[in-house]
C-alpha positions in Angstrom: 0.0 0.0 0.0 2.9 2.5 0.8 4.3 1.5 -2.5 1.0 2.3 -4.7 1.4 6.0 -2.6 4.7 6.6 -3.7 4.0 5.1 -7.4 1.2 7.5 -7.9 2.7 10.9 -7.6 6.1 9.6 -9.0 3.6 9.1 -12.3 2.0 12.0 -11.7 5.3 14.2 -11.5 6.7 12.2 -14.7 3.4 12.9 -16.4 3.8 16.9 -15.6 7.2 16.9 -16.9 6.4 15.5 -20.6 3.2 17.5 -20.6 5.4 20.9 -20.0 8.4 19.2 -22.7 5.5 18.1 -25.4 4.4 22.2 -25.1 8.3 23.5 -24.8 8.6 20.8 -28.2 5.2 22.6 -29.6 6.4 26.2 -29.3 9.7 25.8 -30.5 8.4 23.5 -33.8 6.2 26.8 -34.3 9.1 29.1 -34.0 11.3 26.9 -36.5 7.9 27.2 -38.9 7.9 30.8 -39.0 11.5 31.4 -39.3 11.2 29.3 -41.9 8.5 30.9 -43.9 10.8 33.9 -43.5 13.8 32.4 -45.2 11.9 30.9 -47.8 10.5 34.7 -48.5 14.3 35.9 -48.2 15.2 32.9 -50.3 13.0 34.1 -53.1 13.8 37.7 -52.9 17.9 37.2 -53.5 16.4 34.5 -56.6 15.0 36.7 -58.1 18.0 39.5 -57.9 20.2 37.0 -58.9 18.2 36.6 -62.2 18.2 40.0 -62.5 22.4 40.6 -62.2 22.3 37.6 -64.6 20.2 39.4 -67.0 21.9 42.4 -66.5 25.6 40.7 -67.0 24.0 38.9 -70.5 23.3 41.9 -72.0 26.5 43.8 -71.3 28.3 41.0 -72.9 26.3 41.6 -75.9 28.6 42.5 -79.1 27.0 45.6 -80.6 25.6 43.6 -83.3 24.0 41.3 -81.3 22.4 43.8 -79.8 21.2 45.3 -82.6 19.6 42.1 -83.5 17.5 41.9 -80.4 16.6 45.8 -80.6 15.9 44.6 -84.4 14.0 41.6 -83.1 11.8 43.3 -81.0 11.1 45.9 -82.5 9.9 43.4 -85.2 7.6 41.6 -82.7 5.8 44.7 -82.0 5.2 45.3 -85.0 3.5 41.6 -86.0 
C-alpha cells in the first residue's frame, strides 16, 4: 500500500514533466515554422536579384551587333 502511494505521484510528476516538454517541443516546432516561412521569402527575394544581375551581366556581354539584333528583333515583334 505504501508502494502504490509513492508510485502514484512519481507518475504523476513524470506525467507533468512530458506534458510541459510536449508544449516547450510545440512552441519551439512553431518558432522553427515561422523562421522558416521567413527564409523561404528571403530565399525568393535574392532569386529573383540574382536573375536579375544575370540578366543584366547577359546583355552587357552583348557585341554591338547582337544587340542590334535583339533591338531589331523586338522591334519586329511589335510590329507583328
Amino acid at each position: 500500500m505504501l508502494e502504490d502511494e509513492k508510485i502514484v505521484p512519481t507518475l504523476s510528476d513524470k506525467i507533468k514533466e512530458l506534458i510541459e516538454k510536449y508544449r516547450n517541443v510545440v512552441s519551439e516546432n512553431e518558432d522553427l515554422r515561422r523562421e522558416i516561412v521567413g527564409l523561404k521569402v528571403q530565399n525568393e527575394a535574392l532569386n529573383s536579384r540574382l536573375r536579375d544581375a544575370e540578366d543584366d551581366l547577359t546583355m552587357k556581354n552583348l557585341t554591338d551587333e547582337e544587340l542590334y539584333k535583339e533591338i531589331e528583333d523586338v522591334l519586329n515583334n511589335e510590329r507583328a
